[in-house]
N, C-alpha and C positions, 0 to 999 in steps of 0.2 A: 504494500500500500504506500502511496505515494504521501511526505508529509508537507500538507498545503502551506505551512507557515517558513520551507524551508527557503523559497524564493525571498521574504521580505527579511530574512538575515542575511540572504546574500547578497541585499542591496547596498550599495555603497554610500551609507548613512554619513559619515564623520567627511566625505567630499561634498554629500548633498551639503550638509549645513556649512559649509566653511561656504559652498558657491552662494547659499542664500545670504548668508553673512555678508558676504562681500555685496553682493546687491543692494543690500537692504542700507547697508555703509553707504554705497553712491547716492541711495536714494533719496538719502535722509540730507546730505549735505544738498542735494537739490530741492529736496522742500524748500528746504528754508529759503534756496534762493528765490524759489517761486513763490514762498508768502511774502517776498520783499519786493518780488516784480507787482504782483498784484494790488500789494499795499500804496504802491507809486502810481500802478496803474488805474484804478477803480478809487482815487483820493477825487477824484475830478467830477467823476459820475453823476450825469443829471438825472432826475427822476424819469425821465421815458425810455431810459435804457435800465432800471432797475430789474425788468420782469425777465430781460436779455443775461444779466450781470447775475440772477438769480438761476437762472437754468441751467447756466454754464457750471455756478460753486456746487449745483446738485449735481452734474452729471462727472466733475472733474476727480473724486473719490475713483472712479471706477476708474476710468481713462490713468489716474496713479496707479491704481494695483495692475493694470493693465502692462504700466511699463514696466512696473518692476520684475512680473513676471517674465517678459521678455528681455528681459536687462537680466534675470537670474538665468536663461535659459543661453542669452549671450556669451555668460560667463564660462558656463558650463562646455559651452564648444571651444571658447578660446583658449581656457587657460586649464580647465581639466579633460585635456583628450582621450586621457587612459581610460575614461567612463563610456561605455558604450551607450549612448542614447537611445530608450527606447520605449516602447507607454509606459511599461513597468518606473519609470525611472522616472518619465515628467510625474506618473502619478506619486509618487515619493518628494517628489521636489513641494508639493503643493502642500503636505503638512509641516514641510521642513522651512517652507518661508513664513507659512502661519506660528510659526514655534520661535521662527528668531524677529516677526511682526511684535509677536507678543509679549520679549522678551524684552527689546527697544523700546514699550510701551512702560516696561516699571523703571527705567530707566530715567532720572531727571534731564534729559535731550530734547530739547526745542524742537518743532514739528507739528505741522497742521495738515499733511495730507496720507504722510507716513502711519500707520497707524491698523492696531488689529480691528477689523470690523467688517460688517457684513458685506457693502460695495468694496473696500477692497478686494476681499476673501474671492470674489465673485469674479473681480478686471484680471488677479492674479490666472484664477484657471485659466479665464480666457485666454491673457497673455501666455500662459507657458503653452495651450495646445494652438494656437490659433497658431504662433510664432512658430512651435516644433511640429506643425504639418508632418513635415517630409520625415519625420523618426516616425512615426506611428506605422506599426507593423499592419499590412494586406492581409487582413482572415480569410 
């Protein structure tokens, strides 16, 4: 009998989390620059572009976890090759980004879009399978 659990110990956990680490590092130093662009940009804002200025801060959570994802899945081809990519492995990336999201969160680290929560959680899948297409094994 075959034992189901022996695939998710052969996954390469301790590369997963260092790639998400690393991502979640670049992300975070670009929050901030992005709540700094924004704060310059939307200081000016007249009230008939509010409902515009509104839909964009709702929709921009996603479109972050979005890149992060793709920004961890970046990482993971460029600078750890040895990993073979493959669903097994985007799907292992997606708790290992939610674990170091949420790690950066008890963290006293400045960040507005950074952050564990549901529209992220949600831009991330997107981001890692949307980006890793072409790893997804043909059933």
């Amino acid at each position: 009998m075959r034992n189901p659990l022996w695939r998710l110990k052969s996954l390469p956990w301790i590369t997963l989390l260092q790639a998400a680490g690393l991502a979640v590092a670049i992300a975070t130093v670009g929050d901030i620059l992005l709540v700094q662009v924004l704060n310059w940009l939307l200081s000016g804002v007249t009230g008939g572009l509010m409902p515009i200025v509104q839909l964009v801060l709702l929709v921009l959570p996603v479109a972050v976890g979005y890149a992060i994802g793709a920004l961890t899945l970046a990482v993971m081809e460029r600078l750890f090759r040895q990993v073979y990519l493959d669903t097994a492995v985007l799907w292992a990336l997606i708790p290992c980004v939610a674990l170091v999201l949420f790690l950066k969160g008890t963290l006293p680290l400045p960040g507005f879009f950074v952050a564990m929560g549901y529209p992220q959680l949600v831009g991330v899948l997107l981001g890692v399978f949307v980006t890793g297409k072409r790893h997804w094994r043909r059933w």
